[in-house]
N, C-alpha and C positions, 0 to 999 in steps of 0.2 A: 495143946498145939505146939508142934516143935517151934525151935527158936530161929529154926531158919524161913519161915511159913511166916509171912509179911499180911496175911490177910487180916489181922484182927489192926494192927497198926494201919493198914490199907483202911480200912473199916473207919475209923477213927477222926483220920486226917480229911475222908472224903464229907461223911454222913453229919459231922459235928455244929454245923450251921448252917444247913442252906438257905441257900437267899428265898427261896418261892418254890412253893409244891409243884410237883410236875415237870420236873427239872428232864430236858434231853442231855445225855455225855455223850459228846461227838470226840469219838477217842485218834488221836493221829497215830498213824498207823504207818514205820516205814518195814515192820518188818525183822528188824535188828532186834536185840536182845531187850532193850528195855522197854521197847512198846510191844512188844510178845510176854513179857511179865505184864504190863499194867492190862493188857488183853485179856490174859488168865485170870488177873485177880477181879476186872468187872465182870465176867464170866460166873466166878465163883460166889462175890457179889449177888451177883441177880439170883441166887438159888435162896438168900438167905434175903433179899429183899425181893419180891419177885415182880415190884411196879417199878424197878427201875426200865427207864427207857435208854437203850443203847444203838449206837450207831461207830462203824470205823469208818476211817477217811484214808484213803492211801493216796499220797504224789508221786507220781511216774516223773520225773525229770529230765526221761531220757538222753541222761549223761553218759549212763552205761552200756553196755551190749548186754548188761543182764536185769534189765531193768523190766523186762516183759516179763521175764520168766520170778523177779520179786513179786510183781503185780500180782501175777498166778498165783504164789505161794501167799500173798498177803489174802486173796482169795479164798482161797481153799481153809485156811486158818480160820477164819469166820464164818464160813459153811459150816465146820464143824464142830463152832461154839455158837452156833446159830444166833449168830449178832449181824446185823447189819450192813449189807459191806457198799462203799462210794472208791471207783478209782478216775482219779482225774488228771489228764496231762497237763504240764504244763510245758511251756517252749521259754527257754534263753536264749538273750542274745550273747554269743560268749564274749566275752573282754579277754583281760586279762586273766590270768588263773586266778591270782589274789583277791579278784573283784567277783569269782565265780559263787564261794561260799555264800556271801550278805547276797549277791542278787538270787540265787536261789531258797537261802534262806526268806527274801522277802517275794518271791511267788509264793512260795510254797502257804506260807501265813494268808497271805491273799485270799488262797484257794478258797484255803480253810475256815475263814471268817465267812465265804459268802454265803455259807446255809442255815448261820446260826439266828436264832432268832431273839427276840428278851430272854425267855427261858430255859437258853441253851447254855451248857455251857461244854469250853473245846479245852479236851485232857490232853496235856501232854507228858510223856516219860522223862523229863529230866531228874537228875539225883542230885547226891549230895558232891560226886565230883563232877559231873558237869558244871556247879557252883564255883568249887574251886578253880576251872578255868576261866571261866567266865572273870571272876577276879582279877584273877593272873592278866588277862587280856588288858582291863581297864586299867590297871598297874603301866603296861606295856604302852599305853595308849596315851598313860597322863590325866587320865582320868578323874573328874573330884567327886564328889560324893553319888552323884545320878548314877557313874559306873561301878563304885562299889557296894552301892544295894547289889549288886549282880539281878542275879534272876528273884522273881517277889515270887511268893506260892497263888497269889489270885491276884486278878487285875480286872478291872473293866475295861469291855471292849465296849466299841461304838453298838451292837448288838449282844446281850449275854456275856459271860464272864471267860476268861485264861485261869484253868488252874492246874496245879503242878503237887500231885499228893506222892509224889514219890521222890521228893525236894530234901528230907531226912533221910532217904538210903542212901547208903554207898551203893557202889557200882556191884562189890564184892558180894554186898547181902544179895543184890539182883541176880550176880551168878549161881548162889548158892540156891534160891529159891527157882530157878532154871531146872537146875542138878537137880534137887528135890521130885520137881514135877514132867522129868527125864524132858523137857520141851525143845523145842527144835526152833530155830532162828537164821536167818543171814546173814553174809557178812557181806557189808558194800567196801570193794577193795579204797573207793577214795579216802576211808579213815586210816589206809597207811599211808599216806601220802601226805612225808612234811612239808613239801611245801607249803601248805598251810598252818595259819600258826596255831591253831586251835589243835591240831594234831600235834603239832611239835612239844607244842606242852604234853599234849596226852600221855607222846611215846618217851619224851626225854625229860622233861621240866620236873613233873608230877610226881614219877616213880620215885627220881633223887630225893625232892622234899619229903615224901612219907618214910621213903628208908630212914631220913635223919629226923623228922618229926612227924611218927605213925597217926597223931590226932591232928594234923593240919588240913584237915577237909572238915571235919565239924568245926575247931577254930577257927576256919575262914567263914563257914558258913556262918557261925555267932557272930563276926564282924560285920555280915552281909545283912544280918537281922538288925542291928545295930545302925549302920546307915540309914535302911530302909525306915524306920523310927525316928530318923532325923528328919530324913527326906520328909518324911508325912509333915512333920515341926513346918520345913522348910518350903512346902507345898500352902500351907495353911497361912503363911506370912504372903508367899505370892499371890494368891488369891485375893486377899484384901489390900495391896496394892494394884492387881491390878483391876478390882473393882472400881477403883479410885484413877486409873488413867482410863482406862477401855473407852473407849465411841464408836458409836454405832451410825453409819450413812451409808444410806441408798442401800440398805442391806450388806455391805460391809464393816466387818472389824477392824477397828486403828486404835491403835496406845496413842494418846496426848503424850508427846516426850519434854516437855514443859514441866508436866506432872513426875515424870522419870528423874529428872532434872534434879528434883528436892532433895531425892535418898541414895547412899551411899551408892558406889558401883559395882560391889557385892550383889547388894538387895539390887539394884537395876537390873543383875545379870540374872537372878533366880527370875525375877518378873518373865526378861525375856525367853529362859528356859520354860516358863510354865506355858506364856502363851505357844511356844513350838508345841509343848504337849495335845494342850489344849485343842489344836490342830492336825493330832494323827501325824508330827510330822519328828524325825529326830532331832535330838539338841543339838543345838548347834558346836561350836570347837570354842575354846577360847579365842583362838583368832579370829574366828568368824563373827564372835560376839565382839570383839573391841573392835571389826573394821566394819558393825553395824552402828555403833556408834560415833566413830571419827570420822569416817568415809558417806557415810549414810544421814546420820541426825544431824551430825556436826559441818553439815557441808555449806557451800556458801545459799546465801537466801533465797537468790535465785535461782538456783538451781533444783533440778527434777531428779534428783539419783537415784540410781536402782543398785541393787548385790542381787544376782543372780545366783539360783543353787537349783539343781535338780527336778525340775517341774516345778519351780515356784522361784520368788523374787520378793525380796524387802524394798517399798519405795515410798519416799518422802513427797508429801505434800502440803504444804504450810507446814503447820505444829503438829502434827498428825505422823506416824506409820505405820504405813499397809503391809500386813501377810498377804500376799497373793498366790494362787495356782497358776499360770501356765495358762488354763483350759478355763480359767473365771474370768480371764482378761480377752479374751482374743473376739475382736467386732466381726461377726459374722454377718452381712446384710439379709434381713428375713421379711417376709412377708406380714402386712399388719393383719390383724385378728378381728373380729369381728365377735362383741361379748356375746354368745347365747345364754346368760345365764346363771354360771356356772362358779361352784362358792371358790375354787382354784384353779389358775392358767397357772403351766410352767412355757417359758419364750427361749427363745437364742440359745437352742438344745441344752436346756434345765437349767441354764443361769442364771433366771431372772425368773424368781415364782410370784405370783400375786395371789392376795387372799379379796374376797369381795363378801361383803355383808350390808342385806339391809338394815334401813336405821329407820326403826317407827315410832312417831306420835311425837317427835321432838322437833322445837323448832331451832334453827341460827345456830346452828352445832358446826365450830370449826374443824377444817381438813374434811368436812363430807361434802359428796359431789351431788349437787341439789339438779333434777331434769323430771322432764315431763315422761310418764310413760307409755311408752311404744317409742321411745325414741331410740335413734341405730347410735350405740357406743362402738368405737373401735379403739383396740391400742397397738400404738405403734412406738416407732426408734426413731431417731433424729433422721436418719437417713432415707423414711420414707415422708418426712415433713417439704414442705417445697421450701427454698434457699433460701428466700427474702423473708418467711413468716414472721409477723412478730405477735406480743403478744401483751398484755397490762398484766401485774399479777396484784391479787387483789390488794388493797393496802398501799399500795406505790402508785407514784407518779407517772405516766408517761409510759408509750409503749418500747420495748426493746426486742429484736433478735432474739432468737435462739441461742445463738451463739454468744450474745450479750451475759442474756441471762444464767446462763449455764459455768461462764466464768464468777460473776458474779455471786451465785449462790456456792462459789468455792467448791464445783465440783470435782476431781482428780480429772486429768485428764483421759485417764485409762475407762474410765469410768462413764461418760458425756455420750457415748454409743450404746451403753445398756442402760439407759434413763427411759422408763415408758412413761409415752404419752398418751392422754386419755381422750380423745374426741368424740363432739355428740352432735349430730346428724353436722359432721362435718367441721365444725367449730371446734379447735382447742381449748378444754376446758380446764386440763392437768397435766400437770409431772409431777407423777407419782415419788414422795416422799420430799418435794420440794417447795412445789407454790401452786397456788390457785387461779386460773385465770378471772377477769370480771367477764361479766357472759353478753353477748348482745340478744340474745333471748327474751323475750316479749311476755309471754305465756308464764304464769303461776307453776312452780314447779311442785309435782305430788310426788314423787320419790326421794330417798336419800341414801345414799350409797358412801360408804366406805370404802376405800381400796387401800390397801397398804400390801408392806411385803410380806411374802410368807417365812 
């Protein structure tokens, strides 16, 4: 095998451990030079394994005027290596230019994650200087260790795995095995275009560095491995911190920052970096993590403070802070439900899931809802309760409000509109994950039911 002929290394990096037999490679596809090499090489691939299953993904972003006619050619390209071909639009809203690359870049990823399954996993063509910008960038940025892992060669996704077997080439072996296999590619004019900085490096930054030190893309990439061997250290320390703050209510996540309080603000700031991960969401800045802590934990007692970012908000409630979305807060008034049954309800368009199970042959079991059967269960939201209700919860004294009770058991207030309630022919009997009411129910109860969240 010539030395320009990537396939036994392609080979190598790919086959060397997979996770689960059956594996689909959902290959991203724009068309350009490097994912017309990883194309040819799973092509070439499949002859020598011939149960691999493949699929290409191509994103139409329609930034360009030749963006129809890439589509085509990314088309055509897999007709003729008979692999599987997906093309999908997506739409920007444009900003600025600076802000075009990350929002495109983050459809684009979107797309591509929606088809994967556990046993999928999504290829992509980055190399070895794609690394080094990547670098260079987090350098630019200020960046501490999260940005100089640069890009990892595997990752889990929320479904199946990110991996990157073409993370040891350079760019140049990729031309060379182009040449080799005389292959044909495009070129999307936006990679001349410094305006961007990822470019600027490409065209200006990059060349200078290797003209004065020709091994600075595998030296960078050996630091990038290096970090990412920290990071793992540094992952493994936040995890059992924040196993040690984490609380769990009403099906919400909160750090006890009381717990936070103990260890240094190093180890606080990794904590709060994991849990952003932890959440699909990006890490936050330095600044933004000191003005979660001063602005945010550190606020006066009384107060409700929120740090808004991007479809989501950090906000303080007693000793407690919440990650929230945007779209997991917002009080929609819905209609109550009526149980048929059914072992999962999802309510308040998917916000609020319930799981139900019966509970047999046991008696005086705390947190289950004891009724007679054929009896009508409904759940509902504070909003469909009448104003004055009140209610006793078991164990306590004296009946209170809704509204009593709901401050009392230290609910968030964001929170106090997605609380379900459990009614049984009429009578409130629950709030779910909160309190039990006493029942005036007369009759020996022959069911027992569970409700919690999903």
């Amino acid at each position: 095998m010539r030395q320009d002929d990537l396939l036994e290394e392609f080979a190598k990096q790919l086959l060397s451990a997979p996770v689960t037999d059956n594996i689909d490679y959902h290959i991203a596809l724009s068309g350009g030079l490097d994912s017309v090499v990883l194309l040819h090489l799973f092509a070439r691939l499949r002859e020598i394994e011939p149960n691999l299953t493949l699929s290409a993904h191509h994103i139409n972003h329609g930034l360009s005027k030749n963006a129809q006619s890439w589509s085509d050619f990314c088309h055509d390209l897999c007709a003729n290596l008979v692999i599987d071909f997906t093309c999908s639009r997506v739409h920007l809203n444009k900003q600025t230019r600076t802000s075009l690359e990350a929002l495109a870049r983050e459809k684009r990823y979107a797309c591509l994650r929606e088809r994967l399954s556990a046993n999928s996993y999504l290829v992509t063509a980055h190399h070895q200087d794609d690394q080094l910008e990547t670098v260079l960038l987090a350098l630019k940025r200020g960046s501490g260790n999260t940005g100089l892992q640069g890009i990892r060669h595997k990752q889990k996704l929320k479904s199946g795995y990110l991996i990157r077997p073409l993370l040891n080439c350079s760019r140049a072996q990729l031309e060379d095995y182009a040449a080799l296999f005389q292959l044909d590619w495009i070129e999307d004019e936006s990679n001349d275009d410094q305006v961007f900085d990822r470019n600027f490096i490409r065209h200006t930054i990059s060349p200078l560095l290797k003209m004065r030190w020709p091994g600075i893309s595998k030296s960078v990439a050996r630091t990038a491995t290096i970090c990412q061997e920290q990071q793992q250290i540094l992952d493994e320390i936040a995890a059992q911190d924040f196993s040690t703050a984490v609380f769990c209510f009403l099906n919400q996540q909160a750090l006890n920052f009381e717990q936070l309080k103990k260890i240094s603000s190093g180890r606080r700031n990794n904590v709060l970096r994991f849990w952003f991960k932890e959440n699909e969401l990006d890490y936050p800045s330095a600044i933004q993590l000191q003005t979660i802590w001063t602005d945010v934990v550190l606020a006066k007692n009384d107060a409700l403070p929120v740090m808004q970012f991007k479809g989501y908000s950090i906000r303080r409630y007693r000793q407690h802070i919440y990650l929230l979305r945007d779209r997991d807060i917002a009080a929609d008034c819905c209609e109550s439900i009526v149980w048929q049954g059914e072992k999962k309800i999802s309510l308040a368009d998917g916000r609020v899931k319930l799981f139900f199970n019966h509970i047999e042959g046991e008696d005086n079991l705390s947190e289950v809802l004891k009724f007679q059967e054929n009896s009508k269960i409904e759940i509902c939201f504070r909003q469909q309760l009448p104003a004055q209700l009140t209610c006793k919860p078991i164990g306590r004294t004296g009946s209170r409000s809704i509204k009593k009770l709901l401050h009392e058991y230290h609910v968030p207030p964001w929170l106090r509109d997605l609380v379900p309630f459990i009614l049984i022919n009429g009578e409130l009997r629950l709030a779910v994950g909160l309190w039990q009411c006493q029942t005036l129910a007369s009759e020996a109860p022959s069911c027992n039911l569970r409700i919690s969240f999903a």
